[in-house]
C-alpha positions in Angstrom: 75.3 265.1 153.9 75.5 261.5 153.2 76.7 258.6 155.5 80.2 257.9 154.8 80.6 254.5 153.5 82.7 251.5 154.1 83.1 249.2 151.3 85.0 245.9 150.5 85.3 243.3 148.1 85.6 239.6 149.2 85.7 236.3 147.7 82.4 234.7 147.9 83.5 232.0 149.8 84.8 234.4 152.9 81.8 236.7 153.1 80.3 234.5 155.7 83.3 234.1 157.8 84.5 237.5 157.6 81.1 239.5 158.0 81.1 237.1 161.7 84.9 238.4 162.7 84.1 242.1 161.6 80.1 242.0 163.1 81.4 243.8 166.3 82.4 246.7 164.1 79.2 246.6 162.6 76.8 245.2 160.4 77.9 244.8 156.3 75.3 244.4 154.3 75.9 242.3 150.8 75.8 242.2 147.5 77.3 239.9 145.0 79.0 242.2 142.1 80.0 239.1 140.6 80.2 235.0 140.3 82.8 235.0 142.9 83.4 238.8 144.4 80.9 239.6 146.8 81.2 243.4 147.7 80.4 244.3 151.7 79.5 247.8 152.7 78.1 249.2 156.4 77.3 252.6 157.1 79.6 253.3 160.2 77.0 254.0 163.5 77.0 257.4 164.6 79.2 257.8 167.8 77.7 258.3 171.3 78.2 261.5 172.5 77.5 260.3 176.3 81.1 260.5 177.5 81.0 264.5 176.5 78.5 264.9 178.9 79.4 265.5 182.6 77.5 266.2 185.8 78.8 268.3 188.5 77.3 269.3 191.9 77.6 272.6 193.4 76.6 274.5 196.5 75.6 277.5 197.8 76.1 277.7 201.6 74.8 281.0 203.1 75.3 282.0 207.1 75.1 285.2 208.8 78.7 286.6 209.4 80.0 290.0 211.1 81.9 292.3 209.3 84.4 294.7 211.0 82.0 297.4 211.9 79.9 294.0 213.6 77.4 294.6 211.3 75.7 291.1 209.9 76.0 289.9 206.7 74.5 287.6 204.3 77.5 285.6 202.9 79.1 282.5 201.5 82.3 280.6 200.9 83.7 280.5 197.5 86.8 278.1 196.2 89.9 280.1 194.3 90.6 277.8 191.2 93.6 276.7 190.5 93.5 275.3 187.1 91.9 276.5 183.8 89.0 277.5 182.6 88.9 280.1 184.9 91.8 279.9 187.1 92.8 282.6 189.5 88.7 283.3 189.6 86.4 282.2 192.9 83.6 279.5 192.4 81.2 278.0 194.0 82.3 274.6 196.4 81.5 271.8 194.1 83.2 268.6 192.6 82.0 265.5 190.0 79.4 263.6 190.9 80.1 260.0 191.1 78.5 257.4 189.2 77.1 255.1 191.9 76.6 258.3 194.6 73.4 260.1 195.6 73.2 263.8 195.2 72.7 264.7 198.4 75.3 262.6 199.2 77.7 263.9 196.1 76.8 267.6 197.7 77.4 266.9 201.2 80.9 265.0 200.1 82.0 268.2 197.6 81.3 270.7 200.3 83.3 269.2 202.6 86.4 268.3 200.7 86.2 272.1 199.2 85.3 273.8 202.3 85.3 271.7 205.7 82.1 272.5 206.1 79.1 270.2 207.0 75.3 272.6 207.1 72.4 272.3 209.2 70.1 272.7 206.2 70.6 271.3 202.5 68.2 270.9 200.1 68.5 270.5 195.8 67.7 273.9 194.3 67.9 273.7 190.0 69.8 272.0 187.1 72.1 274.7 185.3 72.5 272.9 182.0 73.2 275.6 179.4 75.7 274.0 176.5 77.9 277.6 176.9 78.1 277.7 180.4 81.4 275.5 180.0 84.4 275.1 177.3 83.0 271.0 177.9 79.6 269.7 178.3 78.9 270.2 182.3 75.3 269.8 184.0 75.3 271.2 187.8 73.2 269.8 190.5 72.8 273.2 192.3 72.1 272.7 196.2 71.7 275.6 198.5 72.6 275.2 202.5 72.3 277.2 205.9 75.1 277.0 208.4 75.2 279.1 211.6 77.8 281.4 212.2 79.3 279.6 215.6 79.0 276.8 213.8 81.3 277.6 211.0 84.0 279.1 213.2 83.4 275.6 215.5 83.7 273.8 212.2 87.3 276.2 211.0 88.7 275.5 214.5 88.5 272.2 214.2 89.8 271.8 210.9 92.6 274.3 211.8 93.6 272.3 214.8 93.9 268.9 212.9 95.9 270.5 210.3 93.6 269.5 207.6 92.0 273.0 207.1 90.7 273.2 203.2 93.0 275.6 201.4 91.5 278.7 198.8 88.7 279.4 200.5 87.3 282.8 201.4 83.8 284.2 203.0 82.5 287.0 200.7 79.5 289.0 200.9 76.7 287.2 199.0 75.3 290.8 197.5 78.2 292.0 196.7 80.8 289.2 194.8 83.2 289.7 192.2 83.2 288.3 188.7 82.6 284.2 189.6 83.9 281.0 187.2 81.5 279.6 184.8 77.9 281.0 185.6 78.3 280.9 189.2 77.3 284.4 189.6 73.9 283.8 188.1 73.5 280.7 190.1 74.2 283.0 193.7 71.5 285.2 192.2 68.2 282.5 191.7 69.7 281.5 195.1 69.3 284.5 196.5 66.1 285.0 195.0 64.3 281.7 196.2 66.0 282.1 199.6 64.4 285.9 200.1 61.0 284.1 198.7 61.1 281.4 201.1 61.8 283.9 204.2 58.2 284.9 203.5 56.3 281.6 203.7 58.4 279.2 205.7 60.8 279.2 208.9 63.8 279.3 207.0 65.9 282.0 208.7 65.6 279.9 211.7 68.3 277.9 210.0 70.4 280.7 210.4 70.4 281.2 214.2 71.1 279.9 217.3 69.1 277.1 219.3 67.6 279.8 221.3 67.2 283.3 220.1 65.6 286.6 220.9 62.5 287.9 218.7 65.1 290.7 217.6 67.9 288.3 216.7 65.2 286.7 214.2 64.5 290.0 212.6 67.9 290.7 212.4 68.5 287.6 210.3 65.5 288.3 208.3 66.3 291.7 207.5 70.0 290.6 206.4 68.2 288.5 204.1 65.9 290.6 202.8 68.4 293.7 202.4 66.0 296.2 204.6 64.2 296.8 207.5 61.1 295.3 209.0 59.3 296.9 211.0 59.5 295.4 215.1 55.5 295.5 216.1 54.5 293.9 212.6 57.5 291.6 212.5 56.3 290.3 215.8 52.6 289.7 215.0 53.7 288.1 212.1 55.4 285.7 214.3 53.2 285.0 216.8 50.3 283.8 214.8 52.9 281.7 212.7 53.1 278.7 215.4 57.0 278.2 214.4 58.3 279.7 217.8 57.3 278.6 221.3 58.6 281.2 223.6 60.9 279.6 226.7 61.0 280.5 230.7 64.8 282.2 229.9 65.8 285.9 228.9 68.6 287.5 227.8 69.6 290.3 230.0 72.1 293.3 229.1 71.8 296.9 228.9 68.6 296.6 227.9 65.3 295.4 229.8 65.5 291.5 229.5 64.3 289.7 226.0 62.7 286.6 226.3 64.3 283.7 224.3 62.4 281.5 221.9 63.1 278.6 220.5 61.7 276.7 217.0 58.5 274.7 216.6 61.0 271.3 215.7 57.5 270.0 214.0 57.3 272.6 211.7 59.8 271.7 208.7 62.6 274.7 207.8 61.0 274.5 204.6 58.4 273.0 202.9 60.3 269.9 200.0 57.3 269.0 198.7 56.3 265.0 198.1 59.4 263.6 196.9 61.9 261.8 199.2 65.3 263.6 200.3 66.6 260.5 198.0 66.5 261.6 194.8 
């Protein structure tokens, strides 16, 4: 289709002076039609489509939670909207991101306002860009975070005893969620899926657990992870020539004979973030 065009006729005379007033507009080009007419015409610029575009930042923040039969399980927080698209559905904790704000900063900010929560681990996960995913044009910085269970109920107290506990927000099971806003369900799955894959190379589920823990509590937290069972002699091979754990002079004693209690290698990283900066 061709450019609409904007055409006027002028006296010669005031061609000069009005193309200068109307320049902001535009260029006019010029042509004289006539000894004194001068017709002006500019093919209006195409609009910028930048303002359509926004960018969000959301996260997923995973912890190890008992259920009622005190069974552990994998799970997150999600936000009940309250607005359209979507309202009435659970989402992921997220907000806009700011134009002068860092993203780690933007996802440390949105979690907190949604949830009250601040995690022990954060790190950027993927760019969910598709032009459907949203009735407007939204971009989400995904993040994922770990968050120990006594730290979230720490965390809730304190919230609840300020009276400034975040509103709409419920712990759900991370295998097993209902229908989510937008394409928040896909995003929980990748997570999921490059959480279980890094469980195999790195120390991640130590993120998970106490400051000191017993060589079962770590299996635990790997097989809630995983979604089955390790076995206990392979498990702890596996650990011992990983050099992540240095074992402590304490046990844990109960009903059973007393467990040692390890504790993390704090120079070996949760997880490996490769060669760019956390500031990115």
């Amino acid at each position: 289709m061709s450019p609409c065009l904007d055409t006027i006729g002028v006296p010669r005379g005031l061609a000069g002076n009005l193309a200068a007033l109307i320049r902001p507009s535009g260029p006019y080009d010029t042509k004289i039609v006539s000894g004194d007419m001068v017709t002006m015409t500019r093919t209006p610029q195409p609009e910028s489509r930048d303002a359509d575009v926004r960018v969000a930042v959301s996260t997923v923040i995973f912890s190890v939670r008992r259920d009622a039969d005190d069974e552990p399980v994998l799970s997150l927080p999600l936000v009940r909207r309250t607005r359209d698209p979507f309202g009435g559905r659970w989402a992921l904790p997220g907000g806009w991101l700011d134009a002068t704000e860092e993203l780690d900063t933007a996802a440390s900010r949105t979690l907190a306002e949604t949830t009250g929560l601040t995690p022990s681990y954060l790190e950027q996960l993927y760019a969910f860009g598709a032009v459907d995913r949203s009735p407007t044009r939204v971009v989400s910085i995904v993040y994922w975070a770990l968050l120990r269970s006594d730290e979230v109920d720490a965390q809730v107290a304190a919230h609840a005893r300020q009276g400034d506990a975040p509103e709409n927000v419920e712990w759900f099971d991370a295998t097993d969620l209902p229908p989510l806003a937008f394409d928040h369900n896909d995003i929980v799955e990748y997570t999921l899926w490059r959480l279980r894959n890094k469980v195999g190379y790195s120390r991640i589920a130590h993120g998970l657990l106490p400051d000191e823990f017993t060589l079962a509590d770590l299996r635990e937290v790997n097989e809630t992870i995983l979604g089955k069972r390790l076995d206990p002699a392979n498990f702890r091979r596996q650990v011992d020539t990983s050099n992540t754990l240095i074992p402590t002079e304490r046990f844990r004693t109960g009903s059973h004979r007393p467990a040692r209690l390890y504790r993390y290698n704090r120079d070996v990283e949760l997880a490996d973030r490769g060669p760019l900066p956390s500031r990115h």
